[in-house]
C-alpha positions in Angstrom: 0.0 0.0 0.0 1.5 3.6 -0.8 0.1 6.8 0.4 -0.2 8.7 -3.1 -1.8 12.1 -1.6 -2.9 13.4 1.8 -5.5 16.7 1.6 -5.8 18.8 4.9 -8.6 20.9 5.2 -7.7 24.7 6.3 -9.0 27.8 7.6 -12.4 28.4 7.4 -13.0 25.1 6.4 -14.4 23.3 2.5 -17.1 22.2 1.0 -15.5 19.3 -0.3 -12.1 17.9 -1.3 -11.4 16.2 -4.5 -8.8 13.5 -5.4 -8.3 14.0 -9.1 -6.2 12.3 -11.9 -5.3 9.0 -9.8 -3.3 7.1 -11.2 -4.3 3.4 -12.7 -1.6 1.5 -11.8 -3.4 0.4 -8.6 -5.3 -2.6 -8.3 -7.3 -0.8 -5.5 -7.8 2.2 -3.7 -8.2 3.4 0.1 -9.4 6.3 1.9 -8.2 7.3 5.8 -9.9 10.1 7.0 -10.3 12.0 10.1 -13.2 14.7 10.0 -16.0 16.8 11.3 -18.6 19.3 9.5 -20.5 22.2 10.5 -23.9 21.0 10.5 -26.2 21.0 13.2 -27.9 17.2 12.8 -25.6 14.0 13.2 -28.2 12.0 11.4 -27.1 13.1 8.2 -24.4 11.4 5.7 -21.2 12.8 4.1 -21.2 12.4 0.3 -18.9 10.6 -2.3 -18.9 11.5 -5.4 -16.4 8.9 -8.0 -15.6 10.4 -11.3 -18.3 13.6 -10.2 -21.4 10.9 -10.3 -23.1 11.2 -6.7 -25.8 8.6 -8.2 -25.7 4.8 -6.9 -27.5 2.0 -4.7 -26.2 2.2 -0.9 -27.1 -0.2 2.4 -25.7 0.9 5.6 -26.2 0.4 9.2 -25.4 2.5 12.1 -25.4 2.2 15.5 -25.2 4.5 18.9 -24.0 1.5 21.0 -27.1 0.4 22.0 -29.5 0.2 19.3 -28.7 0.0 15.8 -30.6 1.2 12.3 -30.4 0.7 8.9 -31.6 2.6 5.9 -31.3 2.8 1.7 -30.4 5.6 0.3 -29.3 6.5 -4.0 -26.8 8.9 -2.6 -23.5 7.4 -2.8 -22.5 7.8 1.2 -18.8 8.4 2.9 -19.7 7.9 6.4 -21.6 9.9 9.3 -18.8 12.5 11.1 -19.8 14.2 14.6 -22.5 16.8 14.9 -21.4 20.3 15.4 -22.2 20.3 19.0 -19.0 17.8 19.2 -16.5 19.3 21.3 -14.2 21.0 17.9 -11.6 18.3 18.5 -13.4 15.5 18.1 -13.4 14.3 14.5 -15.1 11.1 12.8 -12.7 8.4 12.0 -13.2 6.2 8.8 -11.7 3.5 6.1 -13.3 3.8 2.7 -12.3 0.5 0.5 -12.9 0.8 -3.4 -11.8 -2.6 -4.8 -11.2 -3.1 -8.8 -11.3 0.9 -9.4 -8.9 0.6 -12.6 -11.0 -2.6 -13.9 -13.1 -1.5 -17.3 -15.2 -4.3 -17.5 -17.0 -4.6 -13.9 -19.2 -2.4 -11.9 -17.6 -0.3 -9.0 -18.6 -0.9 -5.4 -17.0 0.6 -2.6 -17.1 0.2 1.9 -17.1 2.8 4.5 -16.3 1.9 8.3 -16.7 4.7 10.4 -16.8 5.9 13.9 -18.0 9.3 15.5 -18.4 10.6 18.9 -20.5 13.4 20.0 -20.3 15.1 23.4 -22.5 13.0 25.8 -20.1 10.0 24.8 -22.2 8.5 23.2 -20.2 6.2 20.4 -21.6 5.8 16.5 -20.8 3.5 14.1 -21.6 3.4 10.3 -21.1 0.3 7.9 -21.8 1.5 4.7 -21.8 -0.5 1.7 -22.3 1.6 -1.8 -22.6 0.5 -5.5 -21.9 2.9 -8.2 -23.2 1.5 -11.8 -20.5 2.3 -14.1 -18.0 0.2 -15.5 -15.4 3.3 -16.2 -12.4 3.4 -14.3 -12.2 5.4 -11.2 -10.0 9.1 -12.2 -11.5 11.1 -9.4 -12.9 10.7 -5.8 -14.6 13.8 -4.1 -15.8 13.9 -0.4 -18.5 16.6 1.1 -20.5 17.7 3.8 -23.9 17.1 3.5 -25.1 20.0 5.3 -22.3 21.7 5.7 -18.4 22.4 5.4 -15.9 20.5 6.4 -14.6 21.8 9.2 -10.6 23.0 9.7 -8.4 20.1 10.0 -10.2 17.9 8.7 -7.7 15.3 6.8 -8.1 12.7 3.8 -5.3 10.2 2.8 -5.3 8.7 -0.7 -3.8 5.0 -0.8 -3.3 2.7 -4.0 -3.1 -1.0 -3.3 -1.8 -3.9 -5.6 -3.0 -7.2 -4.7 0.0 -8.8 -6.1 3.9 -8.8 -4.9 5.4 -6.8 -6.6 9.5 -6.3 -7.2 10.1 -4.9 -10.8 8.0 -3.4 -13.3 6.0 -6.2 -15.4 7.0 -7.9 -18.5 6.3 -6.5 -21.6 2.6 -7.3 -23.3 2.0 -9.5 -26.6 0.0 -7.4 -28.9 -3.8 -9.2 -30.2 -5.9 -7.7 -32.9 -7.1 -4.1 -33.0 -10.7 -3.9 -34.7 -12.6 -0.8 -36.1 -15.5 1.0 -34.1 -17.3 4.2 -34.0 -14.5 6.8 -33.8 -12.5 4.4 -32.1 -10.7 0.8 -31.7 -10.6 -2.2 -29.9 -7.6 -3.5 -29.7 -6.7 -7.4 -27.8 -3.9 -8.4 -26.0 -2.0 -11.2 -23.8 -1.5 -9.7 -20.6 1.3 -10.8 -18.1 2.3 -11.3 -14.2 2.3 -8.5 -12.6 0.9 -6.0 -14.7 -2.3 -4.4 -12.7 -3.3 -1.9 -16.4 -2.2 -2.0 -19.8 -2.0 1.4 -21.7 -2.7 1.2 -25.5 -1.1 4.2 -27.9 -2.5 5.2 -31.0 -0.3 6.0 -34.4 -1.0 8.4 -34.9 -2.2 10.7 -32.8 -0.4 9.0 -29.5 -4.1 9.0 -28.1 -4.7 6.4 -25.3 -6.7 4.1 -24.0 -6.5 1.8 -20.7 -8.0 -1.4 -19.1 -6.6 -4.0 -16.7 -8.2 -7.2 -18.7 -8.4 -7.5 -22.7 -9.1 -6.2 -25.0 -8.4 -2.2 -24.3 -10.8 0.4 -26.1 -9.1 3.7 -27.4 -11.8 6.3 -28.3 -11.6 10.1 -29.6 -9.7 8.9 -33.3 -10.7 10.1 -36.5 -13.0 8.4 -38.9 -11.3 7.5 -42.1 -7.8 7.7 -40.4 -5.6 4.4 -40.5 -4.2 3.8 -36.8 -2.0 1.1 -35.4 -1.5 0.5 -31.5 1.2 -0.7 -28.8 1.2 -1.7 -25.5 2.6 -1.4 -22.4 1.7 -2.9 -18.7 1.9 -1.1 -16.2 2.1 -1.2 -12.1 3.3 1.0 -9.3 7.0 0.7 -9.7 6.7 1.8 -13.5 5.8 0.6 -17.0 7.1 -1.9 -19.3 8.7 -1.8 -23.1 6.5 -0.9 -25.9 5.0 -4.0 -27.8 5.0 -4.4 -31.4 2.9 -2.5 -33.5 -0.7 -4.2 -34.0 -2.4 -4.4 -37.3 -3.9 -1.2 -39.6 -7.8 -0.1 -38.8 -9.5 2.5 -40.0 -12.4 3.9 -37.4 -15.9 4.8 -38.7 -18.2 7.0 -37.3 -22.2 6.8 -37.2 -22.4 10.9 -37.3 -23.3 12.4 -40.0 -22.3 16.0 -41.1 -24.0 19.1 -43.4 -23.1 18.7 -46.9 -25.7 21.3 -48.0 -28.6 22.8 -48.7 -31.4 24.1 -51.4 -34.9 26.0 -51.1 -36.0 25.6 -55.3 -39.0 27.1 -56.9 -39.4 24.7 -60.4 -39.4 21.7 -60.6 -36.2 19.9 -59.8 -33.7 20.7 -57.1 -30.1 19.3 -57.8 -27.2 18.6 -55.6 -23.9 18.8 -57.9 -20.2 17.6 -56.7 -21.0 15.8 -53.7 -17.7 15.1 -52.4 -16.8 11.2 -51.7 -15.4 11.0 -48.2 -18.6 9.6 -46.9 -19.9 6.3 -46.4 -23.7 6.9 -46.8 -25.4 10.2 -48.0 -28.9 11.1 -46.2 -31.7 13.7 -47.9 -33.9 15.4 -46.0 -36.9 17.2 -47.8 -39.8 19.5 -46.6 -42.0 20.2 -49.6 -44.9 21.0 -51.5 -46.3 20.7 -55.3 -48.4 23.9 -57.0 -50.5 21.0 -58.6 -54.2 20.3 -57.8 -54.0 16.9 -56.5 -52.5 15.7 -53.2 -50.8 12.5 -54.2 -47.7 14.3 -55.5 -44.7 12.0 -55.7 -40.5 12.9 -55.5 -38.5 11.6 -57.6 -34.3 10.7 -56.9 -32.4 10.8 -59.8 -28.7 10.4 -60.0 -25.7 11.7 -62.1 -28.7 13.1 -64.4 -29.5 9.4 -65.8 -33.2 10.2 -66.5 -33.2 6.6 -68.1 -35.0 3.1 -67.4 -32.0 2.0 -65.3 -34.1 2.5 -61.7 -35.9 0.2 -60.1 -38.4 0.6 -57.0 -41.0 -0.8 -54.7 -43.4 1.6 -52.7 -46.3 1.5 -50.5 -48.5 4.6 -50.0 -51.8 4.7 -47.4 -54.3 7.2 -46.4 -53.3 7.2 -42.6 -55.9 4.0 -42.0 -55.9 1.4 -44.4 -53.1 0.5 -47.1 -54.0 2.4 -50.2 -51.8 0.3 -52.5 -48.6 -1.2 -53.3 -46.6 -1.4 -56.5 -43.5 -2.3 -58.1 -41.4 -2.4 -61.4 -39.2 -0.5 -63.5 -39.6 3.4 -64.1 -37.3 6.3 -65.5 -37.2 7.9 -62.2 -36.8 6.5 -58.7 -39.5 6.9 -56.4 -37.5 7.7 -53.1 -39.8 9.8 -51.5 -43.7 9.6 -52.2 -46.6 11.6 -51.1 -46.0 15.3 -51.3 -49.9 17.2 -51.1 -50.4 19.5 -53.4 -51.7 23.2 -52.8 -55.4 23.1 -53.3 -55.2 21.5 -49.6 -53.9 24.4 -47.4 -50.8 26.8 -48.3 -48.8 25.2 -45.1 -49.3 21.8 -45.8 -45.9 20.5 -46.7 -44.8 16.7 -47.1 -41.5 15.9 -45.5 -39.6 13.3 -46.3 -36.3 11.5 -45.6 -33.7 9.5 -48.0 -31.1 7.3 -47.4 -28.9 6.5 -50.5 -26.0 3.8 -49.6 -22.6 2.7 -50.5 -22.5 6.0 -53.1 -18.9 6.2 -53.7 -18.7 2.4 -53.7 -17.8 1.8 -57.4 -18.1 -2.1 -56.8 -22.2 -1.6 -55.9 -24.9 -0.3 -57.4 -26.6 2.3 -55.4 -29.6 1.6 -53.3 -31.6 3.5 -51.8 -35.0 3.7 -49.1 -37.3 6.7 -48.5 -40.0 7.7 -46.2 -42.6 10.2 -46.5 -45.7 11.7 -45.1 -48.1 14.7 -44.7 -50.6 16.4 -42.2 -53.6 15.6 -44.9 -53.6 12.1 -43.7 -51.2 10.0 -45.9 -47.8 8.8 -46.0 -45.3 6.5 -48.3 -42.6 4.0 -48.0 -40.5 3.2 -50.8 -37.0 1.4 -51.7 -35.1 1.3 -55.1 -31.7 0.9 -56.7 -29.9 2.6 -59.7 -28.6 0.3 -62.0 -25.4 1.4 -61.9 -22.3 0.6 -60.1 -20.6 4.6 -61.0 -20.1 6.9 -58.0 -23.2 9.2 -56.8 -21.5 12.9 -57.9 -25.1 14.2 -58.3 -28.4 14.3 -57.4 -31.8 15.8 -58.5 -35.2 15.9 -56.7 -38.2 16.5 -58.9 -41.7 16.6 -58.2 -43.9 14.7 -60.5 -46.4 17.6 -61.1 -46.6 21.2 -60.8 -43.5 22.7 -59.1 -42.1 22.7 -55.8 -43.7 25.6 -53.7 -42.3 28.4 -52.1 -40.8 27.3 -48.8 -39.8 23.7 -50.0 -36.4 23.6 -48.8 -33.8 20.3 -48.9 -30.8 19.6 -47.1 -28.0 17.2 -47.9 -26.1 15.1 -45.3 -22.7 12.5 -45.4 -22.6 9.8 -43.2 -19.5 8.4 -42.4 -19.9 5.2 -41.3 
C-alpha cells in the first residue's frame, strides 16, 4: 500500500475535497480520514462523489452502541462525522475500501467503516456498503459535507493497493488484434504477471486508451484515419517496453455532417459535386407541389441518368388502411412519395427522408430507401436501386407535377460510417 496524496482541510474550512487524476496503476484504492462538519444534525451522511457521479444504490447500518438502524439511500455515502455540537476536537474516523477501481469491465462498489463521537459519549458506528453503476475506471474521488463544510483540520489520505507482490516493473505485453469502431478501436492483448493496467497508444495521434483485462478500447480517433497501436503494462514501480505494433484499422463513425442545402421554386432541385469521403449520403426534404391533387410524388435521380435504369418498390396509405402497393421498372426513382399539393392548405408541406447507400462504392450499385408523409392524412414508404455501379457525384429531386412551392427547402447530409 503507498500513500499517493494526503489533503488537509484549512482555515475556514471546504465544502469538499477532490482526489483528481489518480493514477491506474493500482489494483485498488483506500481512503483514511479524520473529519468533522459544521452541521447541526448528526443524522445526516457525508457524500462521495467517483468520477463527479453522486448517483448509486447504498445499504448501511449505524449504530449508537445500544440500538442499531439501517436505511437505503441513491446517494452514494462516505460515512456519518460528529455533529457540530461535538466538542471541535473531536473528528469522525473512517476507512473507505474501493476494490477493482482501474477494472473497465465490472461495476464499481466501494465500503465505509466509520466511527463518530458526540459530546454526551455516546459512540456511533456506520457500515456502509455503496454500488456505483459504471464500469469506467475510477479518475476522481470527491468527499462533502452534506449539510455543511468541512470543518478545519479535517484530513483525507489517498492510498493505491496492488494485490500482487510486486519487485520490478512487469514484463512486456503480446500485442492481439485491433478492430474498427465508432470513432474508435478495440484493440486485444496477452497480458502478463504482474501487470495491474495496460496502456494502449495510437499512431498516430499517441491517443490512449486503458483497461486492466483485454481487449483495451481507445476512443476520440478520427473516422477514415488508419491507426495502429502498442502496449505497455503497467504497475506502481513503473511501466514496461512498448510491444509491437498491432495491425492497420481505419475507425468509422455513425455521425453524420451538413453537406448542403437548397430551397427551389421549379421543378427539380439538384445537388452537384458531392464530395466522396462519406460512407452513406442522407436527404432530408420538406416540400410541397403547386398541382391540384394531393398524391404528388419525388423523384431521386442520379448523375442526371433520366433513363430506365431505376428500379423501385413503394407503398402509400391514407393514414388508416393501405392504399396500394406497386413495383417495377420506371425512368425515375420513387425515393420519396406523397408530397400534397396546394389546393389542400398553403402550409401543408410533405416531409420526407432519404437514405442513399454505398454512393462512392464503385463495386455496388446504389440503393436506396425513402419515407414520407403529410398532415392531410397520408404517408409513403419506398426502396429502389440505380442500375449502376458509377459513384453518386449528383443528385436531383423532382416533383412529379406542378412545381415545388415556395418554402420547400432540402438539405443534404454525409454519413461516415
Amino acid at each position: 500500500m503507498k500513500a499517493l496524496q494526503t489533503i488537509t482541510v484549512g482555515t475556514g474550512g471546504a465544502a469538499s475535497i477532490t482526489f483528481s487524476n489518480i493514477p491506474q496503476t493500482y489494483t485498488d484504492l483506500k481512503i483514511v480520514y479524520s473529519t468533522r462538519d459544521s452541521r447541526s444534525n448528526d443524522t445526516d451522511s457525508m457524500g462521495v462523489s467517483l468520477n463527479g457521479v453522486t448517483a448509486g444504490t447504498v445499504r448501511a447500518v449505524r449504530g449508537n452502541g445500544s440500538t442499531a438502524s439501517s436505511y437505503t439511500t441513491t446517494t452514494l455515502v462516505a460515512g456519518r462525522s460528529t455533529a457540530a455540537t461535538a466538542a471541535a476536537n473531536v473528528f469522525g474516523n473512517a476507512e473507505m475500501y474501493i476494490p477493482n477501481y482501474a477494472n473497465n469491465v465490472l461495476s464499481k462498489s466501494f465500503t465505509v467503516d466509520m466511527v463518530t463521537e458526540n459530546n454526551t459519549s455516546v459512540g456511533f458506528a456506520d457500515a456502509v456498503a455503496n454500488y456505483f453503476s459504471s464500469t469506467s475506471p475510477i479518475t476522481s474521488v470527491s468527499i462533502f459535507g452534506d449539510n455543511g463544510n468541512l470543518v478545519e483540520y479535517s484530513t483525507f489520505t489517498l492510498y493505491g493497493i496492488f494485490n500482487q507482490d510486486v519487485s520490478a516493473v512487469p514484463a512486456t505485453p503480446t500485442i492481439g488484434t485491433a478492430t474498427a469502431g465508432n470513432e474508435s478501436a478495440s484493440i486485444t492483448f496477452t497480458g502478463v504477471s504482474g501487470a495491474a493496467s495496460y496502456t494502449m497508444t495510437s499512431s498516430p495521434g499517441s491517443i490512449t486508451g486503458t483497461g486492466s483485462t483485454s481487449p483495451v478500447t481507445v476512443s476520440g480517433l478520427t473516422a477514415g484515419t488508419a491507426y495502429t497501436f502498442t502496449c505497455k503494462s503497467n504497475n506502481p514501480l513503473g511501466s514496461s517496453a512498448t510491444s509491437s505494433a498491432s495491425n492497420s484499422v481505419t475507425p468509422y463513425s455513425l455521425a453524420y455532417e451538413f453537406i448542403g442545402a437548397a430551397s427551389p421554386t421549379g421543378t427539380t432541385v439538384s445537388f452537384t459535386s458531392i464530395p466522396q469521403t462519406y460512407k452513406h449520403l442522407r436527404l432530408h426534404i420538406v416540400g410541397r407541389s403547386t398541382y391540384t391533387a394531393y398524391d404528388q410524388q419525388g423523384y431521386v435521380t442520379f448523375n442526371s441518368d433520366t433513363g430506365s435504369n431505376y428500379r423501385k418498390r413503394y407503398t402509400l396509405s391514407n393514414g388508416s388502411t393501405p392504399l396500394y402497393a406497386s413495383s417495377g421498372a420506371a425512368a425515375y426513382s420513387w425515393a420519396l412519395p406523397d408530397f400534397p399539393g396546394s389546393y389542400i392548405d398553403s402550409n401543408n408541406f410533405g416531409s420526407g427522408v432519404c437514405e442513399i447507400f454505398d454512393y462512392s462504392d464503385t463495386n455496388k450499385i446504389t440503393t436506396l430507401s425513402g419515407f414520407g408523409g403529410y398532415s392531410y392524412g397520408g404517408y409513403g414508404q419506398a426502396t429502389g436501386y440505380w442500375n449502376n455501379t458509377a459513384a453518386v457525384t449528383r443528385i436531383d429531386i423532382q416533383i412529379a407535377n406542378g412545381n415545388w412551392a415556395s418554402g420547400s427547402h432540402f438539405a443534404l447530409y454525409g454519413i461516415k460510417g
